[in-house]
VOKOL-784830 format. One record per residue (C-alpha): x, y, z. Coordinates in steps of 0.001 Angstrom, whole numbers, plus 524288, in hexadecimal, padded with zeros to 5 digits. Layout:
<nodes>
XYZ ...
</nodes>
This chain:
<nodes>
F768006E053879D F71F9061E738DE0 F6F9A06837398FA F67A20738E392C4 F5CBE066D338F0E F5C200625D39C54 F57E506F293A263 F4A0606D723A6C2 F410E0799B3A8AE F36C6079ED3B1BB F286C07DC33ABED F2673086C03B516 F32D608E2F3B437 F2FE0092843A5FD F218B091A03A71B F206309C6E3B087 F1FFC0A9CB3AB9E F2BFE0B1263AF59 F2F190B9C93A74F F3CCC0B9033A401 F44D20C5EA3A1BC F52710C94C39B29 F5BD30D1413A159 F64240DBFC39A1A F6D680E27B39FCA F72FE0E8DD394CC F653B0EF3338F78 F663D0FCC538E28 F5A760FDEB388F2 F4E5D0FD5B39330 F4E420F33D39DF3 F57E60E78A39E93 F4BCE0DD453A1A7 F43540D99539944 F3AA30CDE6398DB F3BEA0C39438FDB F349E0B92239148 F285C0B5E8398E3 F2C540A89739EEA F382B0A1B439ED5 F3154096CD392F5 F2E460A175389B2 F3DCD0A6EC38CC6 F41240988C3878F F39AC0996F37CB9 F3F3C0A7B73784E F4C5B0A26E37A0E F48E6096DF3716F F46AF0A0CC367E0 F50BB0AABD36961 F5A4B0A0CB36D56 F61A80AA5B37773 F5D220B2F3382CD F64F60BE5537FA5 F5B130BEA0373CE F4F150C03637D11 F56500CA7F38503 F57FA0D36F37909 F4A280D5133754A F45910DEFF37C93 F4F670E8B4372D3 F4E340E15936672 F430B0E1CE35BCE F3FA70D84A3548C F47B60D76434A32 F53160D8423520E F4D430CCEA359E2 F4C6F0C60234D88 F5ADB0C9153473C F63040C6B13550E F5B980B81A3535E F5FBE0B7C2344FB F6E820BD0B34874 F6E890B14335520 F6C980A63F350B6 F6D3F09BE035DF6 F77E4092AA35E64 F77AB082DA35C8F F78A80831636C83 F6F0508D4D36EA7 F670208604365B7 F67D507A7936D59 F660207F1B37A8B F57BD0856137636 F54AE076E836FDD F57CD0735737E70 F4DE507CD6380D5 F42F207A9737815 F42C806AC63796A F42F506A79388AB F39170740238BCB F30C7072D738022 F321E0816B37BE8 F2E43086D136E9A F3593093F736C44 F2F5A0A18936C93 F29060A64236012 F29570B37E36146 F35A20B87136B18 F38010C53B36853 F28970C88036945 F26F00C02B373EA F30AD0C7F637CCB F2ECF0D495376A1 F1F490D2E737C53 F24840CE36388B6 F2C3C0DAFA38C04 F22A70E4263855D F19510DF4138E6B F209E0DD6E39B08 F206C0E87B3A666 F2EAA0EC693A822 F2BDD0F3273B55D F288E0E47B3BAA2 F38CD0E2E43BC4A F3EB90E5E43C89D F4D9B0EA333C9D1 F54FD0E9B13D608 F577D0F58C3DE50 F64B40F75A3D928 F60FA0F5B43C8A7 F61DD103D93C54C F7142103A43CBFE F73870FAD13C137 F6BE30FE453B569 F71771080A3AD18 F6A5A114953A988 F69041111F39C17 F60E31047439E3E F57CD10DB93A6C9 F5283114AE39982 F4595112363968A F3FD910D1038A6F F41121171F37D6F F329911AFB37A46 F2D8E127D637857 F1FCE12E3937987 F191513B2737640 F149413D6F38381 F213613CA9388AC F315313E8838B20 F3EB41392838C88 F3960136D639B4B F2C8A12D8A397BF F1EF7130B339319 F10C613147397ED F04001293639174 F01E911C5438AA0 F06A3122F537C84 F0ED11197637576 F1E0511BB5372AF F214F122F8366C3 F265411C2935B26 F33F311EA23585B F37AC1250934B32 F477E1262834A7E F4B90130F134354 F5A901342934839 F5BEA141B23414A F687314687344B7 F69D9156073413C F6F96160A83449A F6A9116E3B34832 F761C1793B3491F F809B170783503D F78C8168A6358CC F76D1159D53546B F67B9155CC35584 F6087149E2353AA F53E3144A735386 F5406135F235535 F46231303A35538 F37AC137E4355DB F2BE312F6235B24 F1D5512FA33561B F146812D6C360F2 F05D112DE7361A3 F064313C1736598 F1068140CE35DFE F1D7E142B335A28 F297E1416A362D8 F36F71489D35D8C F447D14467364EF F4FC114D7C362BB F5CC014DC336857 F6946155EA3692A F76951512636858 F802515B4037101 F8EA1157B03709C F95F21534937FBB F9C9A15E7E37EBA F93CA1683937E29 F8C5A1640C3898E F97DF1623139096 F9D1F16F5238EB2 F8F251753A39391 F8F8E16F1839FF1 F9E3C173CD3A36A F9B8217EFD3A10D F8E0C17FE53A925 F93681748F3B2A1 F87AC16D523B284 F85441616A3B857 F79191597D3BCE2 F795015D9E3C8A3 F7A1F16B3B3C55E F6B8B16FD73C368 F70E217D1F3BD99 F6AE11848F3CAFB F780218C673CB25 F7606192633BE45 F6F3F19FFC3BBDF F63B91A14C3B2FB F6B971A5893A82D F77A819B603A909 F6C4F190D83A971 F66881984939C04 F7383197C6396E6 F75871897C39B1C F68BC1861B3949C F6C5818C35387BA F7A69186D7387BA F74DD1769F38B81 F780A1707438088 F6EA6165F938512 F657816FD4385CE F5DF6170EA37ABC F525D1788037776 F4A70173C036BC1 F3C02172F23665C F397116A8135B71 F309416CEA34FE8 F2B431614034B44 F23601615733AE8 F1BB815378338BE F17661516832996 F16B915EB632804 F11081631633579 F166B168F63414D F15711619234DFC F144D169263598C F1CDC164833658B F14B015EBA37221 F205315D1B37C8B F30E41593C37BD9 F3AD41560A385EF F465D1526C386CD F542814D6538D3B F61DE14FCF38B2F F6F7B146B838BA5 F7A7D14B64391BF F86461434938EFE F8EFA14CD5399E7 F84BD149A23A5A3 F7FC513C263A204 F7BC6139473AF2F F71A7144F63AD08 F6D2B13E683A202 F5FBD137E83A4DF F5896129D139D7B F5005130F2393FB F5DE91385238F7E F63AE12AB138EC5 F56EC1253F38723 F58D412C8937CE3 F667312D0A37C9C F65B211DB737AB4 F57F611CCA37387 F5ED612520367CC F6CD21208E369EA F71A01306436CE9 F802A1306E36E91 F805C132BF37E78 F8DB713A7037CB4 F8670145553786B F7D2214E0B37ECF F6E5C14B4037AAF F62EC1563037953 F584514D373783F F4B161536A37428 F3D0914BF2372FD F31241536736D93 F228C14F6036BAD F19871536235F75 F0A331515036007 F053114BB135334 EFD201562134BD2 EF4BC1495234749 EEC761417C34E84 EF3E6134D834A89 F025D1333E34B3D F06561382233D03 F1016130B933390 F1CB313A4E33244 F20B413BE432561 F28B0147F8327B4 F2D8F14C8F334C4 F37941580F3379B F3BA715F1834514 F40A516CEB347AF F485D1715C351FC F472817C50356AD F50201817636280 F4A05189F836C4F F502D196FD36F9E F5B54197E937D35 F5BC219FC838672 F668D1A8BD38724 F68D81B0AF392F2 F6A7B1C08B38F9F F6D321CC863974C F688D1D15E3A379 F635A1DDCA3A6DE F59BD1E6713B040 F4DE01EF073AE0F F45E71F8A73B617 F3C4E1FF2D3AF3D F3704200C039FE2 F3E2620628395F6 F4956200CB399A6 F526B1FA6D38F7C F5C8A1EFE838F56 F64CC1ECCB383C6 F6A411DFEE3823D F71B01D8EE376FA F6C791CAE937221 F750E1BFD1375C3 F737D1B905367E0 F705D1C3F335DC0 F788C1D00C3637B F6D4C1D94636038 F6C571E33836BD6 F5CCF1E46B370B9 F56D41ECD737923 F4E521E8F7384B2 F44911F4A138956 F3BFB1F183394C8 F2D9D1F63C39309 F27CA1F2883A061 F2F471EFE63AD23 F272E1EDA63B9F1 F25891E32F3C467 F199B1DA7A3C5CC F13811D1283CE62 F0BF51C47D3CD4D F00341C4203D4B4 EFF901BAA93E0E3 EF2551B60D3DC86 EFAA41AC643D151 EFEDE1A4243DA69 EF8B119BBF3E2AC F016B196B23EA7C EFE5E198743F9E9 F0B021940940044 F153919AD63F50E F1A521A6FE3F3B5 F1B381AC283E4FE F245D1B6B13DF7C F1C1E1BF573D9C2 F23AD1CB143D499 F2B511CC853C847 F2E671D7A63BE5D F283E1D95A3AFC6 F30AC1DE6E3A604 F2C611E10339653 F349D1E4C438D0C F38D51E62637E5D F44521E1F6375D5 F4A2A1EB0036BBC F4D5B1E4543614E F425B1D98636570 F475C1CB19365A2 F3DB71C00D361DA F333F1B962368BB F3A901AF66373FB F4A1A1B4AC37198 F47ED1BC5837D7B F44691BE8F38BBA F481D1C5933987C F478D1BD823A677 F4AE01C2863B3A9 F57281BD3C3B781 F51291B78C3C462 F48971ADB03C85A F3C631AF1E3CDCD F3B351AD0B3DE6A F38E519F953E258 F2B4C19DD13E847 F2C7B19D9F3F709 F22E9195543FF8D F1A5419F9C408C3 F1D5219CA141697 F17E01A1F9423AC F236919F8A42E2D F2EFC1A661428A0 F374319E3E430DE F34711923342640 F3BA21904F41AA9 F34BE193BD40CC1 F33EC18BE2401AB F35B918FE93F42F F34C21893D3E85F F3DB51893D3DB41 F3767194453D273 F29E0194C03CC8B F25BA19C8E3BFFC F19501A4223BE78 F130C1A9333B376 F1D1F1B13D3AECD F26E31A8893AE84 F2ED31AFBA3B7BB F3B201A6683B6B6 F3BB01A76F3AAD3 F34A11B2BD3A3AF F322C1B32F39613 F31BF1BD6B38E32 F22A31C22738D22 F1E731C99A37D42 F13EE1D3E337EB6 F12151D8A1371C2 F1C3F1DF1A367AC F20721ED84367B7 F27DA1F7C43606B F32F51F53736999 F30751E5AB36A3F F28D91DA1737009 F26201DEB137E9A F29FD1D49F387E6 F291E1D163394DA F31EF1CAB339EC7 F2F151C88F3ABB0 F38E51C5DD3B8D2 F38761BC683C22D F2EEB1BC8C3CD91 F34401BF453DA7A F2BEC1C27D3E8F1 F31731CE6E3E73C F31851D9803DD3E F3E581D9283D7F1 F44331E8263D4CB F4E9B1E40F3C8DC F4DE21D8683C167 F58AE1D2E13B99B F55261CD933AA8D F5BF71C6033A344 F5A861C49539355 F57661B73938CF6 F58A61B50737F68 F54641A95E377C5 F5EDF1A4BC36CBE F5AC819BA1363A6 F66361939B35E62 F62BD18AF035404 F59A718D0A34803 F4E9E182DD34780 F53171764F33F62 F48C916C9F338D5 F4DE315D91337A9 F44F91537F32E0A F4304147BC33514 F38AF13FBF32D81 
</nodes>
């Protein structure tokens, strides 16, 4: 102690503004520096109030009131006591009024891109400590956001249901000046996911290239970590049509696949990570000018229909008929073609000087007997389109081509097309995939569109 009063401190050590920072190398919560003090005499002073550095070092995750009660729990000791009297009588120091305000300006205001790491820092920093701050914004996503909009306020709600045996919850919506913002995620047992990927052997490097077009529509409808939901959102009364959504997924069997905005929210709502996650975000425009106060608040969700790969079969000419037997209902159905011919798109669409375009394909309408509803079902060609092909002069060089291209028509992937109803059903159209070639037979296959789960409605406010 005696020696503690004979230390002398230079003025211009602690007269100098510094800046003095407190390392943390057990935050898991944003950076491990943070600033907390502008010069090393206002650090004496905070410590003359708060008695203990550790204090100072917390404040960056405390509020105020837990400032206040870790004071009231920590009381200092007769030597601590003593060594800040050292303190205060030498260097003439009064202590700081207002600590926890005083450093909570001093990081709110300081530029965290100012710090420099060594070369090797990411080696050593863990990936949690690389998450971001939580905040969320309208114009935005789990990756970041775009504009000067403020952060949405927070509203926890942690509504825990469950919709035929899936568990779903809805921890926390955010009112921002735009609108709404709805989080929902799934919980999907180990096992399950675990099970899915043996039997698809699926791995991160495997970017499912091997698979057909139907094994990756049946992988698709069997993910469980695929999930395919729209939300229907009714404010006081009023429904609130949806702007935009993303969203990211948790895989407990491939963690190294699993990115920081998985692990944000994993950690931001405390999600058990031995599960698998579905995690869902969806934006709602206010129908008012001003940001209304919600007195009642409910969501619906509402699961889109999967695709289920059906039959496949060959035509030639109208009037001819294919019977088939739905996957899901066991009704038999007739399919009779009412137009059959090839077609081709006109050069004069493209514009393109140096590419060569497929420009052939085959039309096909046709009916269903009995009819199915609007969206349960479609025919594709069981082909891709040709890959453009760059237009070369020397055919001695190698050509080009690129990865696939749609036109129009959605020739990947064609839809089915409603013309009008009929005494023998809605006419419909399908058409094949473009090639530089007419193509004499094309293969269809039958999609049909299940939907699983009845709509369910859950009361959050």
């Amino acid at each position: 102690m005696k020696l503690v009063k004979e230390v002398k401190f230079p003025f211009d050590l602690y007269d100098r503004a510094l800046n003095l920072f407190a390392v943390s190398p057990l935050n898991t919560r944003g950076n491990y520096v943070h600033p907390v003090a502008r010069d090393f005499m206002d650090f004496l002073r905070l410590l003359l109030t708060c008695g203990d550095a550790a204090v100072m070092e917390q404040v960056f995750g405390w509020d105020q009131a837990e400032f206040d009660t870790f004071l009231q729990d920590n009381p200092l000791t007769a030597e601590q006591q003593s060594v800040l009297d050292a303190i205060r009588e030498n260097l003439l120091l009064a202590p700081m009024e207002r600590p926890f305000a005083y450093i909570k300006e001093l990081q709110a205001e300081f530029d965290y891109s100012l710090l420099i790491y060594r070369e090797d820092y990411n080696e050593w920093v863990s990936v949690e400590s690389k998450i971001p701050e939580w905040k969320v914004y309208y114009n935005g996503n789990f990756w970041g956001h775009h504009g000067r909009a403020r952060a949405g306020k927070e509203i926890p709600l942690d509504k825990q249901f469950v919709w035929d045996d899936k568990v779903f919850l809805i921890p926390s919506i955010y009112t921002c000046n735009k609108g709404l913002i709805v989080d929902f995620c799934l919980k999907v047992p180990t096992e399950r996911i675990r099970y899915f990927i043996d039997k698809w052997n699926l791995s991160i490097e495997n970017d499912r290239s091997d698979f057909t077009a139907e094994q990756q529509m049946q992988i698709d409808a069997e993910n469980p970590l695929d999930v395919d939901i729209s939300l229907k959102v009714v404010l006081n009364g009023t429904v609130l049509s949806g702007s935009h959504g993303c969203g990211v997924s948790w895989n407990p069997c491939l963690t190294e696949g699993n990115g920081l905005e998985a692990r944000s929210v994993i950690r931001h709502y405390g999600l058990d990570h031995d599960y698998g996650w579905v995690i869902r975000r969806a934006a709602f425009p206010w129908k008012t000018k001003r940001k209304p106060q919600i007195k009642s608040l409910s969501v619906t969700l509402i699961q889109r229909p999967v695709a289920l790969s059906g039959p496949h079969f060959h035509v030639s000419a109208p009037g001819e008929q294919i019977e088939f037997t739905h996957p899901t209902t066991g009704l038999q159905h007739t399919l009779t073609v009412q137009e059959y011919e090839q077609q081709e798109i006109l050069l004069e669409h493209f514009g393109s000087q140096n590419q060569e375009f497929p420009t052939h394909y085959t039309v096909m309408s046709y009916t269903l007997l009995p009819d199915l509803p609007d969206n349960a079902f479609s025919v594709t060609d069981c082909v891709r389109s040709d890959q453009l092909r760059q237009k070369y002069t020397n055919i001695n060089e190698p050509q080009a081509s690129s990865s696939g291209f749609c036109f129009g028509i959605s020739s990947d992937c064609p839809t089915a097309i409603i013309f009008g109803g009929s005494g023998q059903g809605k006419l419909q159209a399908a058409c094949s995939a473009l090639h530089f070639e007419p193509v004499d037979k094309v293969e269809w296959r039958m999609v049909f569109y299940e939907k699983r789960h009845d709509d369910v409605t859950v009361e959050l406010i």
